[in-house]
C-alpha positions in Angstrom: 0.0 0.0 0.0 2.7 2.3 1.1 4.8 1.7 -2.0 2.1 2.0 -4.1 1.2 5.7 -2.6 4.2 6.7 -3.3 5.0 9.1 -6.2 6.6 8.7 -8.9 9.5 11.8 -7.5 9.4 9.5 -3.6 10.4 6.6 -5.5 13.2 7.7 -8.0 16.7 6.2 -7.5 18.9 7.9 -4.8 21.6 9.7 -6.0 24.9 7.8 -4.7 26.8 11.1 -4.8 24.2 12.5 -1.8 24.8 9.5 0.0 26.4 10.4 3.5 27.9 7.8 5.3 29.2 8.4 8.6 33.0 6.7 8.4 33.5 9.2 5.1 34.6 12.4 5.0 32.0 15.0 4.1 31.0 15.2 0.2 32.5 17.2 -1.9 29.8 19.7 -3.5 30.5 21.2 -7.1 30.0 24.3 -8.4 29.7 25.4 -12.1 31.3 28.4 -12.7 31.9 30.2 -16.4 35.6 30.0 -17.4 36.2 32.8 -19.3 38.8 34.6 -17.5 40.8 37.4 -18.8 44.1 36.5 -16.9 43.6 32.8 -18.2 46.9 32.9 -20.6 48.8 35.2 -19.0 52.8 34.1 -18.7 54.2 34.0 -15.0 57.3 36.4 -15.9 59.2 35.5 -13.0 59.1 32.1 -13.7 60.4 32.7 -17.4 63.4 35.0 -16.1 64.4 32.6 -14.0 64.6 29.8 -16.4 66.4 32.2 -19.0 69.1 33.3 -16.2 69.4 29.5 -15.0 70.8 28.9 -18.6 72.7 31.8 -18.7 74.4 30.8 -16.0 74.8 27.1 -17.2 76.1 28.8 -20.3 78.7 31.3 -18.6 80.4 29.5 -15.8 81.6 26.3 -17.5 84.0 28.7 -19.8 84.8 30.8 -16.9 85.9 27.8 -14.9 87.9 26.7 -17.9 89.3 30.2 -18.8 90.4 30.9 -15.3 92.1 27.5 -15.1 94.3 27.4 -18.7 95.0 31.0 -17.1 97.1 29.6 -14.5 100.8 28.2 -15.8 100.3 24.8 -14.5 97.0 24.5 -13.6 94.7 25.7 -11.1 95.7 23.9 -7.5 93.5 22.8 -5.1 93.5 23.9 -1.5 96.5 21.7 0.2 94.3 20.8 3.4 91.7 20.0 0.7 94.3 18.7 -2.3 95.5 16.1 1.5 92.0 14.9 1.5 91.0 14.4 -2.1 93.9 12.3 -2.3 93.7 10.5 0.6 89.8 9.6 -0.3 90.3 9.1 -4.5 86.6 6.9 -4.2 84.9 9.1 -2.0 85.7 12.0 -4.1 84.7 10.4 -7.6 81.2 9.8 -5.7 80.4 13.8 -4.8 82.1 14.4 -8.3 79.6 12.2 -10.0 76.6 13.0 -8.2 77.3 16.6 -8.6 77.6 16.4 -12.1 74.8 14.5 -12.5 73.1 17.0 -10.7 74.0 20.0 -13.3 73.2 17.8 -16.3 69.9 16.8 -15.1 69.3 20.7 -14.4 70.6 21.3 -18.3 67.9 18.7 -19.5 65.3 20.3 -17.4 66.0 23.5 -18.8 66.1 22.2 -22.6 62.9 20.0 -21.9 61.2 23.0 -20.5 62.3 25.6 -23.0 61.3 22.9 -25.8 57.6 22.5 -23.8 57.3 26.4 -23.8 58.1 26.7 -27.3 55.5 24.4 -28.7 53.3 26.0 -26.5 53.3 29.1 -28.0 54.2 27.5 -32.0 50.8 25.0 -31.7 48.6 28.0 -30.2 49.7 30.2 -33.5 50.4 28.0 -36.1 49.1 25.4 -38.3 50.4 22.1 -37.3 49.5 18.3 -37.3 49.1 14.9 -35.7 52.8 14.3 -36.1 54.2 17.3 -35.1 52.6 16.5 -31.6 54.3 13.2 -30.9 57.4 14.3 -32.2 57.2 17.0 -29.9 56.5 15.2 -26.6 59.8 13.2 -27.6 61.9 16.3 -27.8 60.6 17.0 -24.6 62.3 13.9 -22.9 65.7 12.5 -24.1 64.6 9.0 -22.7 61.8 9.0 -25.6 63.9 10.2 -28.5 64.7 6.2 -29.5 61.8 4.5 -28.9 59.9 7.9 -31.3 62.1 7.1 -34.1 62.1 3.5 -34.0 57.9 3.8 -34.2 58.2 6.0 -36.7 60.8 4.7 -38.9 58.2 4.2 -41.6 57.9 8.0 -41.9 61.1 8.9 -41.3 62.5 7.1 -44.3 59.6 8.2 -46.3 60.3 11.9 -46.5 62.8 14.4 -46.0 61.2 16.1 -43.2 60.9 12.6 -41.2 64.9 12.2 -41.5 65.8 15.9 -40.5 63.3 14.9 -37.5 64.9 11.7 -36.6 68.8 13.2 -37.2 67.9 16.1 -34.8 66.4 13.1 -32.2 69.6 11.4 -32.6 71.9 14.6 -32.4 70.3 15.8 -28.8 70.0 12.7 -27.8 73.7 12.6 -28.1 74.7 15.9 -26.8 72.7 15.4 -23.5 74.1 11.9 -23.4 77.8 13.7 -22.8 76.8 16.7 -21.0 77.5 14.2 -18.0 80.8 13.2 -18.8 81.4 16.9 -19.7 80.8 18.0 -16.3 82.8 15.2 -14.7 85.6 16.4 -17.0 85.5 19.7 -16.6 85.3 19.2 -12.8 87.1 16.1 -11.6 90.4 17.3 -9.8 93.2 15.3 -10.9 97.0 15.4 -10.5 98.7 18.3 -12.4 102.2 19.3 -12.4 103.6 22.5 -11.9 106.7 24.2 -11.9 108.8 27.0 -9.6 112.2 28.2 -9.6 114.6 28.1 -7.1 117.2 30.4 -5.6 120.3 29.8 -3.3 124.0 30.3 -3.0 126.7 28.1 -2.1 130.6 28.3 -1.5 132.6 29.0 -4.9 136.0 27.4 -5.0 137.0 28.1 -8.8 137.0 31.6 -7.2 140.9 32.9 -7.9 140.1 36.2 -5.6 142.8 36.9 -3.5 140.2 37.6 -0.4 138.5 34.4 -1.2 141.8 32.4 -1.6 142.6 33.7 2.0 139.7 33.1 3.5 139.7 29.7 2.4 142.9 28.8 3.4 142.4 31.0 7.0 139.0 28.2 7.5 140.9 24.8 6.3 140.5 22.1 8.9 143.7 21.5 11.0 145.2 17.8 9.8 146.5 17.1 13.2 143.8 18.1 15.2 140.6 16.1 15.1 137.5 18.3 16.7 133.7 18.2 17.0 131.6 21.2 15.4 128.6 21.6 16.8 125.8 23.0 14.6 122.3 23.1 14.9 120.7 20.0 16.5 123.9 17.7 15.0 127.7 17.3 15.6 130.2 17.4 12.9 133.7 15.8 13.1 136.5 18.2 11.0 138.8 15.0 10.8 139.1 13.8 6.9 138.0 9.7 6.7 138.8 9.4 10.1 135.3 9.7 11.6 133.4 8.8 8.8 134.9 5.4 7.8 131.7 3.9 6.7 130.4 6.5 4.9 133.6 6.8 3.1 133.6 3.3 2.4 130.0 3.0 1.0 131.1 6.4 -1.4 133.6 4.0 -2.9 131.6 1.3 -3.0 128.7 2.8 -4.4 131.1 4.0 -7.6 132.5 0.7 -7.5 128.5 -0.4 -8.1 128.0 2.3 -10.6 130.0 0.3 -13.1 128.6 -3.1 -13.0 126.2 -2.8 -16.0 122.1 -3.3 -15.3 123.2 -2.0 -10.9 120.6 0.3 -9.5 122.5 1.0 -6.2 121.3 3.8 -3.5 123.8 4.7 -0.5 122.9 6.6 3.0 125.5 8.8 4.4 124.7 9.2 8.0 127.3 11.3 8.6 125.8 13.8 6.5 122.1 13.6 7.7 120.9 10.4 6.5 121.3 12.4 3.0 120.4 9.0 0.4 122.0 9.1 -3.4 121.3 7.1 -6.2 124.7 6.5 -7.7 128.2 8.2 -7.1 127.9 11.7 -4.6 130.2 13.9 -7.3 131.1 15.9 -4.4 128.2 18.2 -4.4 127.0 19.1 -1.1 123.0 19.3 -1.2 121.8 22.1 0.7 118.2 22.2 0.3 114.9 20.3 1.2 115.2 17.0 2.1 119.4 17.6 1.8 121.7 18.0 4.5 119.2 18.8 7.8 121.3 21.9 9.4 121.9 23.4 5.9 119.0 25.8 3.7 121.3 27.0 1.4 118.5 26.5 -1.7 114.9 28.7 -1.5 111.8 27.0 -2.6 109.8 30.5 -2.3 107.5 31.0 -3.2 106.8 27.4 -2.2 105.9 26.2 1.2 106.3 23.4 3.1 103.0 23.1 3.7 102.6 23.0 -0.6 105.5 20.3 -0.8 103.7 18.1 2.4 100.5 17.5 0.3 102.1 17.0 -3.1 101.4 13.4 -4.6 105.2 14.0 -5.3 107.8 16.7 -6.5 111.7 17.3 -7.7 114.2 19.7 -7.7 116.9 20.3 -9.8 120.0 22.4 -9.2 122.9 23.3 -10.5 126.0 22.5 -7.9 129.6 22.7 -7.6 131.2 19.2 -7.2 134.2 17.3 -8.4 135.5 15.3 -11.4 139.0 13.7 -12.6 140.5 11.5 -14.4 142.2 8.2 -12.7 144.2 5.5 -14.4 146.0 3.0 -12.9 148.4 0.2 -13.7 150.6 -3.0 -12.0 153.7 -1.6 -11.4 156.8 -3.7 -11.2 158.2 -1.4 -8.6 157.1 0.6 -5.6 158.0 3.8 -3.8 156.6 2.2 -1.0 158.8 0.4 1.7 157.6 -1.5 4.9 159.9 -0.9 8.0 159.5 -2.3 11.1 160.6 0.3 13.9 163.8 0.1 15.8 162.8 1.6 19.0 159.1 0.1 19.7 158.8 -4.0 18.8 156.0 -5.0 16.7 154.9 -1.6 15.2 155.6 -1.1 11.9 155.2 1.5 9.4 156.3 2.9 5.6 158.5 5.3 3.9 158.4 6.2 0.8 159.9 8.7 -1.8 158.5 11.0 -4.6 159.9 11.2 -8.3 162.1 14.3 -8.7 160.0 17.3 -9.3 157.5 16.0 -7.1 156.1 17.1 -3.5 154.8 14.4 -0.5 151.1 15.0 0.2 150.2 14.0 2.9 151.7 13.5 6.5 155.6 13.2 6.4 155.3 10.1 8.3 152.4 8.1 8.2 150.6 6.4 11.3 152.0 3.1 11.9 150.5 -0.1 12.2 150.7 -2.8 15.3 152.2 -6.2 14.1 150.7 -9.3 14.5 150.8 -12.6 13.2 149.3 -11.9 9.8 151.1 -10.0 7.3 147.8 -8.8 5.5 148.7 -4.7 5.3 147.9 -2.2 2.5 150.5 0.6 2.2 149.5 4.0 0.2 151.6 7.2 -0.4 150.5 10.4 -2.6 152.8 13.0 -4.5 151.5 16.1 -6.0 152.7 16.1 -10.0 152.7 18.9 -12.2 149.2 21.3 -12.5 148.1 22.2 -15.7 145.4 24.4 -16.5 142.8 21.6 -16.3 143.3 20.9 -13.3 145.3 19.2 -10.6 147.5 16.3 -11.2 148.4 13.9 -8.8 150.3 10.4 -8.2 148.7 7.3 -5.6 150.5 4.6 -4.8 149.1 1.6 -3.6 150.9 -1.4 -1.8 149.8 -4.6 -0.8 151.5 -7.2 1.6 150.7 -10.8 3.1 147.5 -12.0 1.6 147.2 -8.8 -0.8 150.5 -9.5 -2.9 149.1 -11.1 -5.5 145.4 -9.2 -6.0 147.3 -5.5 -5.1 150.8 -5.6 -5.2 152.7 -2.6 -6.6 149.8 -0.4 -8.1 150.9 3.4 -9.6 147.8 5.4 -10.3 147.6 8.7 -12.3 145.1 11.3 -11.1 144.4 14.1 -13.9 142.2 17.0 -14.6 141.0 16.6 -10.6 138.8 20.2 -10.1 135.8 21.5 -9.6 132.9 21.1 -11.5 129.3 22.2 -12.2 126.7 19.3 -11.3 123.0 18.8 -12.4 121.5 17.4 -8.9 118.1 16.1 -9.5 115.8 15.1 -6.1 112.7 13.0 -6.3 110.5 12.4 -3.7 109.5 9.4 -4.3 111.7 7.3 -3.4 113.8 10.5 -1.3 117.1 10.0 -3.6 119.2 12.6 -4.6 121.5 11.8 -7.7 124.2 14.0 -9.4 124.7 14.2 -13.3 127.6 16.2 -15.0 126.4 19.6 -16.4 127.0 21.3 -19.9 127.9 24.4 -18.1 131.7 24.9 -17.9 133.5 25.7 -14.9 136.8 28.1 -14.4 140.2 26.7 -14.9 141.3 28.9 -12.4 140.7 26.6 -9.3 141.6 26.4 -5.4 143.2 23.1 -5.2 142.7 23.4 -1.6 139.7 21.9 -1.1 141.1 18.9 -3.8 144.4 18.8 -2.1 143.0 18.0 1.3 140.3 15.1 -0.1 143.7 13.6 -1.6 145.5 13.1 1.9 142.4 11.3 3.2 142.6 8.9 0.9 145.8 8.1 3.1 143.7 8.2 6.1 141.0 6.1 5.1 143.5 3.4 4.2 145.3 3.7 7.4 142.1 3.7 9.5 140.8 0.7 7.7 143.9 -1.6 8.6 142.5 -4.1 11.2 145.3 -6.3 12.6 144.0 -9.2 10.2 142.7 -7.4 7.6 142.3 -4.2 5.4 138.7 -2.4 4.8 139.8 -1.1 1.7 141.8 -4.1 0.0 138.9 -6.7 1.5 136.6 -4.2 -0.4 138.3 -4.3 -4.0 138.8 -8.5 -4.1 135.2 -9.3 -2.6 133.8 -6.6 -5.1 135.9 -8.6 -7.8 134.9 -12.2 -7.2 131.4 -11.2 -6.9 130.9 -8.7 -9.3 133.3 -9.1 -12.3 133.9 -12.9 -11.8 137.3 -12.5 -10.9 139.3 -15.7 -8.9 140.2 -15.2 -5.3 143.3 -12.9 -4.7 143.8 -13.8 -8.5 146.2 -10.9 -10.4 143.8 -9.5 -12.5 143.5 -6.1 -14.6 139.4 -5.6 -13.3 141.6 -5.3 -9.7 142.5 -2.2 -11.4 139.0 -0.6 -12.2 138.1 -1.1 -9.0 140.5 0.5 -7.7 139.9 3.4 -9.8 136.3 3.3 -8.9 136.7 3.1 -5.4 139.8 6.2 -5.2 136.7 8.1 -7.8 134.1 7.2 -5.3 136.3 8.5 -1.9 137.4 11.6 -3.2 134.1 12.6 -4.3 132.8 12.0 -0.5 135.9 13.9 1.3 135.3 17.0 -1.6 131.4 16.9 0.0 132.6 16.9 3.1 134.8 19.5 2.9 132.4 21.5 1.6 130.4 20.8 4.5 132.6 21.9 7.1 133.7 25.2 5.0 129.4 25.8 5.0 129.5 25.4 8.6 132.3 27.8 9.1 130.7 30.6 6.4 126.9 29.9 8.6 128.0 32.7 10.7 130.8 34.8 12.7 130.5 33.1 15.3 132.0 29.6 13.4 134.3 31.3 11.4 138.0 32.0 12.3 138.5 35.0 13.3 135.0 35.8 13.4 134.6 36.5 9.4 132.5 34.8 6.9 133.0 34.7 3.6 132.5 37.9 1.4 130.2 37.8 -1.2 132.0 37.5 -4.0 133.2 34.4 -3.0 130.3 32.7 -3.2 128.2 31.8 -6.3 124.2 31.7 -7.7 122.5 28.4 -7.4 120.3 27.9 -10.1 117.0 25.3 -10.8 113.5 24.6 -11.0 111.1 22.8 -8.3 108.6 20.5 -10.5 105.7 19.4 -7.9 102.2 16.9 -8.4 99.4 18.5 -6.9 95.8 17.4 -6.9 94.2 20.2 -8.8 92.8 21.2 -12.4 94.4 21.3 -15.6 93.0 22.4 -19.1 93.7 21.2 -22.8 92.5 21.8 -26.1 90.3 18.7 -25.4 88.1 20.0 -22.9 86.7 22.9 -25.6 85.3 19.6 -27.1 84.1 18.2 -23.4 82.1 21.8 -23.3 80.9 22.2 -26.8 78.2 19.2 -25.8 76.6 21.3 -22.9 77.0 24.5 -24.5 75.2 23.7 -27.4 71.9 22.4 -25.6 72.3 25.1 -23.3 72.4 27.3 -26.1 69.3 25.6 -27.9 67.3 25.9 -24.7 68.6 29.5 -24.9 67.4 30.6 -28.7 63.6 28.0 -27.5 62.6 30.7 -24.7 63.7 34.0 -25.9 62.1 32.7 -29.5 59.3 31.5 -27.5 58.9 35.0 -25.8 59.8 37.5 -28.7 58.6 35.6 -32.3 56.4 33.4 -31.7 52.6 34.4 -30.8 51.4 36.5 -28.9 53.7 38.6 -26.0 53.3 37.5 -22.4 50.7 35.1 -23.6 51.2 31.5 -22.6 48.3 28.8 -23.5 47.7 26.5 -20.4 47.5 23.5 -23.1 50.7 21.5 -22.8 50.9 19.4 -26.0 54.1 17.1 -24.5 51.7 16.4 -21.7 49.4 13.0 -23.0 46.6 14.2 -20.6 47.0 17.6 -21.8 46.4 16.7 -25.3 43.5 14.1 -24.7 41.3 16.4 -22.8 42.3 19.2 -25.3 41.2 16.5 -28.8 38.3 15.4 -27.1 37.0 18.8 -26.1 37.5 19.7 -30.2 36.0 16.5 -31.2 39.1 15.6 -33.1 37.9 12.1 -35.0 40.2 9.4 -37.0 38.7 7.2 -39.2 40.1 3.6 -38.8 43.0 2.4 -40.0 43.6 1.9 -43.9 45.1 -1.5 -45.9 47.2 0.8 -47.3 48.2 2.8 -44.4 48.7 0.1 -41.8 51.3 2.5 -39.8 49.2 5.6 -39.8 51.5 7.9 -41.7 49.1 9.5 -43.4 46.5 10.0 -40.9 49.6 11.6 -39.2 49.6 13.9 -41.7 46.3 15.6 -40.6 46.1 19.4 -40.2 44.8 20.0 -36.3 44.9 23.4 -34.5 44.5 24.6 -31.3 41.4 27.3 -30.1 40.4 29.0 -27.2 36.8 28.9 -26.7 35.8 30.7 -23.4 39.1 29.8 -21.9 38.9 26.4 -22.6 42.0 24.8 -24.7 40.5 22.7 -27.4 42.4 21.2 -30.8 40.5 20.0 -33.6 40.8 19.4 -37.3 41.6 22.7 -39.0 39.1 24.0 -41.1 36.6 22.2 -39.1 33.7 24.1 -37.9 33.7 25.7 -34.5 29.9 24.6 -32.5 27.8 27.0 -31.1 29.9 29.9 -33.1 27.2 32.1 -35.0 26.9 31.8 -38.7 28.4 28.0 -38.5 26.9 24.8 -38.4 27.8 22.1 -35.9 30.7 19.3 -36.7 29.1 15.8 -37.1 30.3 12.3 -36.5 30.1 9.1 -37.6 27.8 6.7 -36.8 27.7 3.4 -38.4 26.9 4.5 -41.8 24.8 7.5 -40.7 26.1 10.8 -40.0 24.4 12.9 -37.1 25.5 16.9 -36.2 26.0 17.3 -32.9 24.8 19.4 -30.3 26.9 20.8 -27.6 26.5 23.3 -25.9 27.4 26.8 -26.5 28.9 27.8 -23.1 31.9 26.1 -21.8 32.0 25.7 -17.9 34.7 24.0 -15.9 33.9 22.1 -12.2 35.4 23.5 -9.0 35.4 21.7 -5.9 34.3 23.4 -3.0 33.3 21.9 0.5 30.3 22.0 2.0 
């Protein structure tokens, strides 16, 4: 009964959208509001200048980067603190490099994909366009779909011209924002670079002939007899010749010895000079700068520090030094000048005497320390006479004699020392491994020498050989016959010419160590008045330039030719995204006008083609891949502030004087009907 009184309004359907349930949040009412505003397609200018300076910027500070780092000789150098950590973290820093370049080139695809979306934009809200145009658009928009556009289109692309200069420009951005990455991380990766500094110093100069500098090197030579401690610095130096510094001495003439075996890559430590480490023979250069002789900073770095040297990867300097060179030659002899006597007043000490050939002077002490005697008869005798000086340089003659076990190895050796005198040394130190080493320079020295300095390395030759005699043994003779039977295959204590070169090697190798040390103890004495005798250093003029270069590996940046073409990528899509807005802004439609229709955006376009009605017939046998539906003119309208694309030449509905577009229907046609105000729905809450 009830439901049969009810009306026909009672007993209509519920609306589900009225439908209130009590676990929902409160409905959503709708309001229907007319669209047409007049601030619909204005363009947000503050959004468009800060897009164009973003790219400005992206353009700029790349080349700035690059010009301000091939401005710098060398390269641009990190921070040291910050050069010490980049190098001590190599993984760590390719991960912020990396993600910091990935951040700037997905900020320079953002920029090109949003310049390109602005530009078609404005092109498809004033200008005739198509179906094609659209798609090929939306995959300008994104790198990711340039590929997959041109492999769907293929069809079309080889069909026509205008397909192929489509698909090449694809394939050409695609490209250039593939290495916009690896631009970045080229540009910006620190790496090692090497640079390079001069160097300043002075040292002693004995090729001086001065009359004040001849005195005041002969006022500050060491006392022979007297063997004394100078204390400099933190460290002690002895001003005995050989004496105190057997070892050192010993390894000098070894290390030459070493020198000469073919393929040897021998390194010697002189502690007696700081723990100073060569790589070959010393050459009697005296290294007074970093890492050389601890008490002695006779070579400047400036304007490097040592905080710059601590955090290079590695460095080396070289310098031009004084050091010493001659000519030694020596033969078997069938006699000797050398005589063993036993002494008359004190039983079982024995000693030598020898003589000089006319014309020639005794260098060395008149008598030379004797020996104690014991049961073995192993001794090595030496004796030195000062020849004639010619204008290359001092000339001297060593004799050598062996007794007991050395007869037959030694024996009666003469050896000819020529041309001994100072001479100009390339020293080269590396870092890595800490080894100085000493190469002969083409810069000539003065034939007017001091031979003082020579003179005095001479005698202690005589004092090392002394101070090696052990009562069984000889240091120096043990020295040449080991060095021959295991280096140049020669038979135990066997008579043997390679005896010979050793010899020579070892006498080279000595001489050049008591010339450094010399040198030495004259720097000590010219370090202040207070070391000096009688309270005077050295005047200027006495001493001479030092002269080099400090090459260093630093963490840093460094530019080539090659990184124009790293940057060219970058700048060109920069560029592009550039000439898009500013076109976008200036040529193309209307000023300050930017349609709210996005045609990269699917959605964008699907509400837009439905709202126009925008039909495709179905596919033709002869067309199965579309192209030529493609090809269909479309165009986008503003109706009421609605954004709408359909067919050009179409008729507009509800526009006076035109007749409504129509659509198929099975066979039939029908117009259609819509109406001829737009709205829009708002969401408001009741």
């Amino acid at each position: 009964m009830d439901g049969a009184c009810l009306s026909a309004q009672q007993r209509r359907r519920p609306n589900p959208d009225q439908i209130i349930f009590p676990f929902l949040d409160p409905p959503v009412m709708t309001e229907r509001h007319n669209t047409n505003r007049d601030d619909l397609g204005n363009w947000n200018i503050w959004l468009y200048l800060f897009e164009l300076s973003s790219i400005v910027i992206l353009i700029i500070w790349p080349w700035i980067f690059y010009l301000v780092v091939a401005a710098k000789h060398g390269g641009l150098a990190m921070n040291p603190q910050t050069g010490a950590i980049v190098n001590k973290h190599p993984t760590e820093t390719t991960w912020v490099v990396t993600n910091l370049s990935n951040i700037l080139a997905m900020l320079v695809s953002y920029f090109f994909s949003s310049a390109a979306r602005t530009l078609a934009i404005k092109w498809l809200g004033s200008r005739e366009s198509n179906i094609r145009t659209l798609s090929f658009i939306s995959a300008a928009k994104s790198p990711s779909q340039a590929l997959p556009w041109i492999y769907s289109n293929r069809s079309w692309i080889l069909a026509n011209a205008q397909g192929l200069q489509c698909g090449l420009a694809l394939v050409m951005y695609f490209a250039l924002l593939l290495l916009v990455l690896s631009g970045f991380n080229a540009l910006l990766a620190p790496h090692p670079i090497t640079r390079t500094s001069g160097l300043t110093g002075k040292e002693l100069d004995f090729t001086s002939s001065d009359p004040d500098c001849v005195y005041w090197f002969e006022n500050n030579a060491p006392d022979p007899t007297a063997c004394n401690w100078q204390q400099y610095g933190n460290s002690s130096f002895t001003t005995c010749a050989a004496e105190n510094q057997l070892v050192d001495v010993l390894e000098s003439g070894r290390s030459n010895i070493l020198s000469s075996v073919p393929g040897s890559n021998n390194t010697v430590t002189f502690n007696q000079l700081g723990g100073v480490r060569f790589s070959g023979p010393i050459r009697g250069v005296l290294p007074g700068g970093p890492n050389g002789i601890p008490v002695l900073n006779h070579i400047s770095l400036s304007p490097l520090t040592d905080e710059i040297l601590d955090a290079a990867l590695s460095y080396q300097y070289n310098a031009s030094l004084q050091g010493f060179t001659s000519n030694i030659s020596c033969i078997y002899d069938s006699e000797s000048p050398i005589t063993f006597v036993n002494s008359t007043t004190n039983p079982g000490v024995r000693g030598i005497i020898g003589t000089c050939p006319p014309g020639h002077d005794i260098l060395g002490h008149l008598e030379y320390p004797s020996f104690l005697l014991s049961s073995s008869l192993n001794f090595l005798g030496y004796y030195a006479c000062n020849a004639s000086s010619t204008g290359s340089g001092g000339s001297y003659n060593l004799y050598f004699r062996g007794d007991g076990n050395y007869i037959n190895p030694i024996g009666n050796v003469t050896c000819q020392l020529s041309s001994a005198r100072h001479a100009t040394y390339d020293v080269t130190y590396n870092s890595q491994p800490g080894l100085f080493s000493a190469h002969p320079s083409s810069s000539s020295s003065s034939n007017n020498q001091s031979r003082l300095l020579i003179d005095s390395a001479v005698k202690a030759v005589g004092d090392l050989v002394w101070s090696a005699q052990w009562l069984q043994l000889n240091s120096v003779a043990e020295s040449v016959i080991t060095f021959g039977i295991k280096d140049f295959g020669v038979p135990p204590y066997a008579h043997a010419v390679q005896n010979l070169r050793i010899i020579e090697a070892m006498i080279q190798g000595v001489l050049e160590y008591e010339v450094t040390y010399g040198r030495l103890i004259y720097a000590i004495y010219n370090s202040g008045s207070e070391n000096a005798h009688n309270n005077v250093t050295a005047l200027p003029k006495c001493l001479r330039d030092i002269t080099g270069k400090v090459t260093y590996n630093i963490i840093g940046w460094h530019m080539a030719w090659r990184n124009v073409v790293f940057l060219l990528p970058m700048t060109i899509v920069n560029l592009t995204s550039l000439c898009m807005l500013l076109a976008a802004a200036l040529y193309v439609g209307e000023r300050r006008k930017l349609p709210r229709f996005d045609p990269s955006n699917p959605t964008s376009v699907l509400i837009a083609a439905s709202r126009g009605k925008v039909h495709i017939d179905l596919p033709q046998p002869d067309d199965p891949e579309d192209i030529l539906v493609s090809e269909i003119p479309i165009e986008y309208v503003q109706e009421n502030g609605v954004s709408k694309l359909r067919r050009r030449g179409a008729m507009v509905p509800g526009m006076d004087g035109q007749s409504g577009d129509v659509v198929r229907d099975g066979t039939q046609e029908r117009p259609l009907s819509p109406s001829t105000e737009t709205y829009e729905l708002t969401e408001t809450h009741s």
